[in-house]
N, C-alpha and C positions, 0 to 999 in steps of 0.2 A: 740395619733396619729391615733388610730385607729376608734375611736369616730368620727374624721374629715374623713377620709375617706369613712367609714359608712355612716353619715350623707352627700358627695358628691355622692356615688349611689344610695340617695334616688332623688335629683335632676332630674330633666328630662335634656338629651342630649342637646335638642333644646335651653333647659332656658343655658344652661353653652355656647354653642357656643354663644348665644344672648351676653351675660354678659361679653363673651370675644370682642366681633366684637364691642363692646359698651365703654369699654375699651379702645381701639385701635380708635376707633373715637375720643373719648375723650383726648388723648391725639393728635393726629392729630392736632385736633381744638384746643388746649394749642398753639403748636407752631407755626399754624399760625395766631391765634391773636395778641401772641407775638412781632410777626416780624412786622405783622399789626398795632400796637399800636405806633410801632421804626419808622415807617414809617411814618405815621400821625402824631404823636406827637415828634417827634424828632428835634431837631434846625437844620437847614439845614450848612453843611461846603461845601466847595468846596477845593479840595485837588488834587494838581499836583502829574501824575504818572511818574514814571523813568524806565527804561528799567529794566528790571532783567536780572540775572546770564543767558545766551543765553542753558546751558543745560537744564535751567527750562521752554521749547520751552512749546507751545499752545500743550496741551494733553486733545482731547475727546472736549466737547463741552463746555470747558470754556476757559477763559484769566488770565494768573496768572499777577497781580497786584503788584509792588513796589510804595512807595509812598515815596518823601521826607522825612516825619514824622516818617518814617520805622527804620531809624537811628539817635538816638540823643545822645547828651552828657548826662551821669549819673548825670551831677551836684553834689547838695547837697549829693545822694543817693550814690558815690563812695565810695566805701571802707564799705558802709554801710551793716549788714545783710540780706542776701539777703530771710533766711528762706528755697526755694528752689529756683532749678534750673530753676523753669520757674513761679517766682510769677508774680502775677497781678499788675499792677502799673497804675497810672493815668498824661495821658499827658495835658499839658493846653496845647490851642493854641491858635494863634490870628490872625486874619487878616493881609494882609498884604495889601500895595497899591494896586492891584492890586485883591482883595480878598479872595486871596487862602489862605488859614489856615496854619500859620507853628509853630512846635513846641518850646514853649520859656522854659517848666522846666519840668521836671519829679517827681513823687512824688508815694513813698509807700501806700498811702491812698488819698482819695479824700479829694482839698480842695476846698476852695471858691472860685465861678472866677464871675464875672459882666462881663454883654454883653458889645462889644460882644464875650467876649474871653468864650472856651467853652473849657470842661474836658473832654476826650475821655478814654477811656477802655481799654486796651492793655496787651494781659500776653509776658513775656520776653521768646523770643527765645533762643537769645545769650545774653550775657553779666552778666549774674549771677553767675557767677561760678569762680570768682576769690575769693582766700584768701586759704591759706594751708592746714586750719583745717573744717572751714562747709562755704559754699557758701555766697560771699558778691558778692555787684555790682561792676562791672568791669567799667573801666573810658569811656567807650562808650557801650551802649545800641542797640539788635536792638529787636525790638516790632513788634507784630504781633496785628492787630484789627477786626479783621475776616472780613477784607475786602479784601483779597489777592486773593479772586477769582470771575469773573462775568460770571455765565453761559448767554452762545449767539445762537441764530443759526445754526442748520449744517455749518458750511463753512462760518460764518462771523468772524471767529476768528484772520485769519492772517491780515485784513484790521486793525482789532484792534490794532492787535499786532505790527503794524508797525505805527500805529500813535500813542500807546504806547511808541516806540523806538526811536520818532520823538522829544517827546515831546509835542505834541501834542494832547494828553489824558488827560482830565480831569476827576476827579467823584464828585458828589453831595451827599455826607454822610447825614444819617441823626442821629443824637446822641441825645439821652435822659438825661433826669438831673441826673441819676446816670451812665451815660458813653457809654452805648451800642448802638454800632453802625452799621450801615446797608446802602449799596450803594443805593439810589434812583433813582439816575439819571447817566449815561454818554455822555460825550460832546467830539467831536472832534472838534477842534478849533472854543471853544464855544458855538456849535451849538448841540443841542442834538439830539443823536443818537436812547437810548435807555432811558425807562422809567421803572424806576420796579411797578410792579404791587403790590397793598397792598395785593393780595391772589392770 
């Protein structure tokens, strides 16, 4: 230990701030490539939002987001090992007449879906935590896809959030072929409002 610390005051200051600020960029630019990458190359959904629980009001400068696909049946996965309280699980979804994506099955691991039915990403909020002895899936699910939140504007929040409550709230997800998902777009009666930026 001593060797390593030795050999860091022979370092010059400058070179170790450099090496950290460099560091810290580097991972910066990871996460938003990341997101850049879900963005452009993501299959596009569009997905109806529903009002939420009215104590989870508009706090600070974003819109907290419920989505149909928030809540579904465990299906096959009931009763099944859940591992933990909040695993990862993969939703298919499909279009519906109208094109909004809704969820038809849920699945512990990812399986194969053809266009245009597409697998989304989701770790378990609630519904894990049935069974006496270690955590199985409970007979309804609810999923989180880290789309529960849309930073907006000073003060564009509460229009949202009432056409939110309308029903009238759409998003344009964009999902990658291993599930990760990220809001692109919002529509209020299918007209788009906002656009997210790939950076």
């Amino acid at each position: 230990m001593t060797a390593i610390a030795s050999s860091l005051q022979r370092i010059p200051k400058a070179a170790l701030f450099a090496a950290v600020a460099v560091i810290q960029f580097a991972l910066l630019a990871v996460m938003i490539i990341d997101r850049m990458q879900i963005l452009r190359d993501g299959a596009e959904v569009a997905l109806q939002t529903r009002p939420v629980d009215p104590r989870d009001i508009f706090r600070g400068d974003y819109v907290r987001l419920g989505y149909d696909i928030s809540e579904v049946p465990a299906g096959a996965l009931q009763g099944q090992p859940a591992g933990t309280r909040t695993p990862t699980v993969f939703v298919k979804l499909t279009p519906d007449s109208n094109g909004l994506y809704q969820a038809v099955s849920v699945h512990a691991e990812a399986v194969p879906v053809t266009s245009p039915d597409i697998l989304i990403r989701g770790r378990i909020a609630l519904g894990a935590n049935c069974g006496p002895n270690a955590p199985r899936f409970c007979a309804k699910l609810r999923i989180n896809y880290n789309l529960e939140r849309y930073f907006v504007p000073e003060g564009e929040g509460l229009k949202l959030e009432q056409a939110r409550n309308e029903r009238k709230l759409t998003i344009v997800a964009a999902v990658t072929p291993s599930g990760r998902a990220a809001i692109k777009r919002l529509l209020v009666d299918g007209t788009p409002v906002y656009d997210e930026p790939w950076f």
